[in-house]
PAPAVEX-282959 format. One record per residue (C-alpha): residue in three letters; x, y negated, z negated. Coordinates in steps of 0.05 Angstrom, whole numbers, plus 5000, padded with zeros to 4 digits. Each point is the difference from the previous one (the first is absolute). Layout:
N
alaXYZ/...
//
This chain:
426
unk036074405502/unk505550265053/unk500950765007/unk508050254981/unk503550155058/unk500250745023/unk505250364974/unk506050175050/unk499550655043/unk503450534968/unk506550155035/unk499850545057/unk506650375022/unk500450025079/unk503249695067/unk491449875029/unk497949744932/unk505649424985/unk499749935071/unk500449214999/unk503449814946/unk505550515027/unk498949685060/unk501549274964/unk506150354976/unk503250245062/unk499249215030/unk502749814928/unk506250365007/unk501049815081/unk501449254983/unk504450344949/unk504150285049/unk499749375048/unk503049584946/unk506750455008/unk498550065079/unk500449125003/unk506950034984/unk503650735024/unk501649725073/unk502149244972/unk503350004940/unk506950375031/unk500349495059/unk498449494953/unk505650144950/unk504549885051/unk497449395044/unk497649654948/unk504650194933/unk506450185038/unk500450714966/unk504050465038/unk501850594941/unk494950535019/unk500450184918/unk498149234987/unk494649965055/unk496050604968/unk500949744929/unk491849755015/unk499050775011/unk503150244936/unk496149484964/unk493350255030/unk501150624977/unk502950054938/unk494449464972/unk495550465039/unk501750604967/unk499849694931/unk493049735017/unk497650685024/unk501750224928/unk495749524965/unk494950085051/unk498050704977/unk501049914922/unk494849335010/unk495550375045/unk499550554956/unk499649604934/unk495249265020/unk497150245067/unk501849985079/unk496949475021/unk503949484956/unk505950265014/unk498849985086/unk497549214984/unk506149824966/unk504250385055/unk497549395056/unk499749474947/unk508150105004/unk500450015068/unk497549305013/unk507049634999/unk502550515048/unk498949715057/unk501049334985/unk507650154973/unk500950305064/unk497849365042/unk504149494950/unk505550444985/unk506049505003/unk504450614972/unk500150725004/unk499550094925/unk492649715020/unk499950575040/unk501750504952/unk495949724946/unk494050045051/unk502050755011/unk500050014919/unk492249844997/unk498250385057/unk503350594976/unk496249894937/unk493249945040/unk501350565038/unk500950444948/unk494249824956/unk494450015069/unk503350495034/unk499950554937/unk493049734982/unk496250135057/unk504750685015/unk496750134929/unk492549815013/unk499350355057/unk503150724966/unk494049734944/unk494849965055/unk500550555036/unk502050604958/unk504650614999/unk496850315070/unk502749405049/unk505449774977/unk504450015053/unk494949605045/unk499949404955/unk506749975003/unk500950025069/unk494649445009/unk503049684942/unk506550025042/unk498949905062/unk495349364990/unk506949804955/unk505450185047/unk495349815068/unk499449384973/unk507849904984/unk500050195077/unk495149495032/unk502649454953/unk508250115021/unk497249985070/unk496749354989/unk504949744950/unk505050115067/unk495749705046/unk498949414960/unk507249864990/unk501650095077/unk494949475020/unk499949464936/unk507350194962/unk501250374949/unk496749504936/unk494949964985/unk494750275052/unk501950784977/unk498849834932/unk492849705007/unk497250755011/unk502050074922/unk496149444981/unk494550275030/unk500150674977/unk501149824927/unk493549555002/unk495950445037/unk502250564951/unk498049624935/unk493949895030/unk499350755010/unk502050254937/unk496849454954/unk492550045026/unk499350655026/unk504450544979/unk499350434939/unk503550384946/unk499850735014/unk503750174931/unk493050484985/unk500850315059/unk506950324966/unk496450094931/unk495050375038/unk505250515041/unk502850064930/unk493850274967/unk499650575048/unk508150155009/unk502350624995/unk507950234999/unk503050415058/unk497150794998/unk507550154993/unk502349694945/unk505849665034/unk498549374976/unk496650074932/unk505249584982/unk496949395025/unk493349884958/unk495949354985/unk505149824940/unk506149895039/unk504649324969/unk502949475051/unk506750354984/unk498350645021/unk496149885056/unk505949525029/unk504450734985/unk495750395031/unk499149605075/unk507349844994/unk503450664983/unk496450574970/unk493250165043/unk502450295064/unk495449695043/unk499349354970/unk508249924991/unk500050315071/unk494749425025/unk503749424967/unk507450165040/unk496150095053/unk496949345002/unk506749614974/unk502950285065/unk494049945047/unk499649174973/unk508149935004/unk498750195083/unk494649374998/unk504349594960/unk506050155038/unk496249845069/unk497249394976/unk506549764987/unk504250315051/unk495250075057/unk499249385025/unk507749804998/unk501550615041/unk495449835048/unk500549305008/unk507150044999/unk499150455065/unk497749475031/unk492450145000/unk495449335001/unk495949904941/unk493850285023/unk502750665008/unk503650084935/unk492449834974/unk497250545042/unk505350484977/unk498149814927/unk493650114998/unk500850735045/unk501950264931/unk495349834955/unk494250005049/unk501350725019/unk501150124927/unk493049634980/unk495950345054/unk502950704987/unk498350004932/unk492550045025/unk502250715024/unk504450324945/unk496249734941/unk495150405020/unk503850535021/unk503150134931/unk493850134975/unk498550645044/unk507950205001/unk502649804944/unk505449414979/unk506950364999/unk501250235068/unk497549295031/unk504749644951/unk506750455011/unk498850005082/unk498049204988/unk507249964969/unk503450325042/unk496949595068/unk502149404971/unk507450164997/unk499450285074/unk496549325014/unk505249554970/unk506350475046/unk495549795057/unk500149224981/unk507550004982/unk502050425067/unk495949485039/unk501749425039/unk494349655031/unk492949904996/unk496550725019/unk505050454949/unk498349444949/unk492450045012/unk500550825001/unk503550054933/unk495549504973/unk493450435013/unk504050584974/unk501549604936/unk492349754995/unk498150715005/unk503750354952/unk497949434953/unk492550235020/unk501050644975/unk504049884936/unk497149274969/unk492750164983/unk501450754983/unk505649834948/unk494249514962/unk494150575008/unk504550444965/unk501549584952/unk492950004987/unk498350785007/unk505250124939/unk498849304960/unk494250074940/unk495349445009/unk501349774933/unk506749845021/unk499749855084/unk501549315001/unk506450134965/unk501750625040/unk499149605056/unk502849374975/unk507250464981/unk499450245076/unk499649315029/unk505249774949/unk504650565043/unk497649935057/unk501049234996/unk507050054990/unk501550245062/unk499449245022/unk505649784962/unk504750695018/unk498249925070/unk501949205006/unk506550024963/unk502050695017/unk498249735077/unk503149424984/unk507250314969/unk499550425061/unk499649525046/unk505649534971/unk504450575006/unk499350295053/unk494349785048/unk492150085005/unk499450635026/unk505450304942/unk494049724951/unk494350375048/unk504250604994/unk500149994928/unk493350045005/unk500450585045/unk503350504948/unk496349764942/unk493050155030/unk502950715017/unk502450074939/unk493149814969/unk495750515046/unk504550534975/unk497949884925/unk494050025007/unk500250615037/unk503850284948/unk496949684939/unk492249815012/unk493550454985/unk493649925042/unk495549554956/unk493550045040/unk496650684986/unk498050205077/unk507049815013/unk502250484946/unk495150555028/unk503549965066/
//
């Protein structure tokens, strides 16, 4: 007669005690970000060389694509997280991103192009939310701001190393398909991952809920267990200060990404920089970015999230003067670590915010409304870039950028509350 299995560990709340599976998690979402970093140095060259594009607004058409389908994924992302489970929901998210890559390499037309965009945006948003989600379930309300920053930086790093190669690999074998064969990889290594040996972490946020207790100051009574889709969309949209306040701020800090994935590598190529270069200059930004957040994840958690996120703002806009006043290689370079680093300090302190003021009956949702913000700062950035651009010139669309990343460090200056207590206390 066999003996029943032994029941599953009950679960623990805690960086050291989900130490591996948030470890799984952090490599999870790094081929999540190297499926957007295979194609941010290409796909603007290859528009052109290969499609004959030559309207900036037409040329970043894949970019508004991403993220608007990105943005609507993020939403149903958190309702399905919260409602059948995370890990479903992160398994489906690569299941969609197998064609990717091979649209890219057959793509005999840009609509190909777009529609690949279409799927990754979709992909995106359901792994990317997921595991942003899981971790906040693993590791509890105390270190928040650290998950995110490892959650980020293994994201955004990875966006980093894979423009670099994605360059690299165009320079020496052409641009098809060699860039495109890192996505294969990553989306078979990341089934592999996620089928066999991650697991849901949904318990995790059923046992924070147990023991949550609403803000000492009654600020936010407000936002109990029992909160409808409706209202929670109103209150991370509009109504909560510091949720409203974290969802501009991340349409505006994604419309700078979107903007330079489109934009960037036209500017500089058109300079007359080789290849190579323009990938090095591509992947400055986000590799700053991704390592940073290692740094001011953390920090947020001893400081607090506002002041990071308004002086994150307001770097970025002084980064972006610095790339549209510059002319060659070193001023590009200079305002792209500038840009990287105010990134750093806004990107995984808007999400652990989200999280300090989000009931964990609801968090996939909050976060899912964030992202669906956040998201569409892809699609402003491209065609707002791209209107720019056919207009007047590239750097007219950079310096769009410019004002409205001022104008978004001043609101939430003026608007935001500290969400994390110590924060608060200082």
């Amino acid at each position: 007669m066999s003996r029943p299995s032994p029941a599953p560990a009950a679960p623990r709340l805690g960086l050291r005690e989900n130490a591996s599976q948030f470890a799984l998690l952090v490599a999870v979402n790094a081929l999540v970000g190297g499926m957007v970093g295979q194609q941010q140095t290409v796909l603007p060259l290859l528009a052109e060389s290969a499609f004959g594009l030559t309207g900036y607004t037409v040329i970043f058409t894949y970019v508004a694509a991403f993220g608007l389908s990105k943005a609507a994924a993020n939403w149903f992302a958190g309702t399905l997280a919260d409602r059948h489970g995370r890990k479903p929901v992160l398994l489906a998210g690569w299941l969609v991103a197998v064609p990717v890559p091979l649209l890219l390499i057959w793509a005999p037309e840009w609509w190909w192009v777009v529609a690949a965009n279409v799927l990754l945006g979709i992909s995106q948003g359901l792994a990317w939310s997921t595991t942003v989600v899981m971790k906040i379930d693993l590791v509890g309300p105390q270190r928040r701001g650290l998950a995110m920053g490892l959650n980020e930086a293994a994201g955004y790093g990875a966006v980093a190393v894979s423009s670099l190669l994605a360059g690299w690999l165009a320079g020496q074998f052409g641009l098809r398909p060699a860039p495109f064969l890192l996505g294969l990889a990553y989306t078979a290594i990341a089934l592999a991952v996620v089928g066999l040996l991650v697991r849901e972490t949904r318990g995790h946020a059923h046992l924070e809920a147990s023991g949550h207790a609403p803000q000492a100051d009654g600020r936010r009574d407000h936002l109990h267990a029992g909160l409808t889709n409706r209202q929670i969309a109103l209150q991370a949209s509009l109504r909560d200060p510091a949720l409203s306040s974290a969802s501009q701020a991340g349409l505006v800090n994604n419309l700078n990404f979107g903007l330079s994935w489109g934009v960037f590598p036209l500017l500089f190529a058109g300079s007359g920089l080789p290849l190579a270069q323009v990938g090095v200059l591509m992947a400055l930004y986000p590799g700053v970015w991704g390592a940073g957040q290692l740094v001011t994840g953390a920090l947020s958690d001893r400081i607090g999230r506002k002041h990071l996120i308004t002086s994150g703002m307001a770097l970025q806009s002084a980064a972006l003067a610095v790339i549209a006043l510059g002319t060659g290689l070193g001023a590009w370079a200079a305002g792209s670590v500038l840009l990287g680093l105010g990134t750093a300090m806004v990107y995984p302190t808007l999400l652990a915010a989200v999280g300090d003021v989000a009931h964990p009956a609801w968090r996939g949702r909050a976060v899912g409304v964030y992202r669906v913000w956040r998201d569409l700062g892809y699609a402003a950035g491209a065609v707002g870039g791209g209107l720019a651009a056919d207009l007047l010139d590239l750097r007219a669309a950079v310096w769009l950028a410019v004002a409205i990343s001022a104008a978004s460090a001043l609101g939430v200056a003026l608007r935001m509350d500290e969400t994390h207590p110590r924060g608060a206390r200082g």
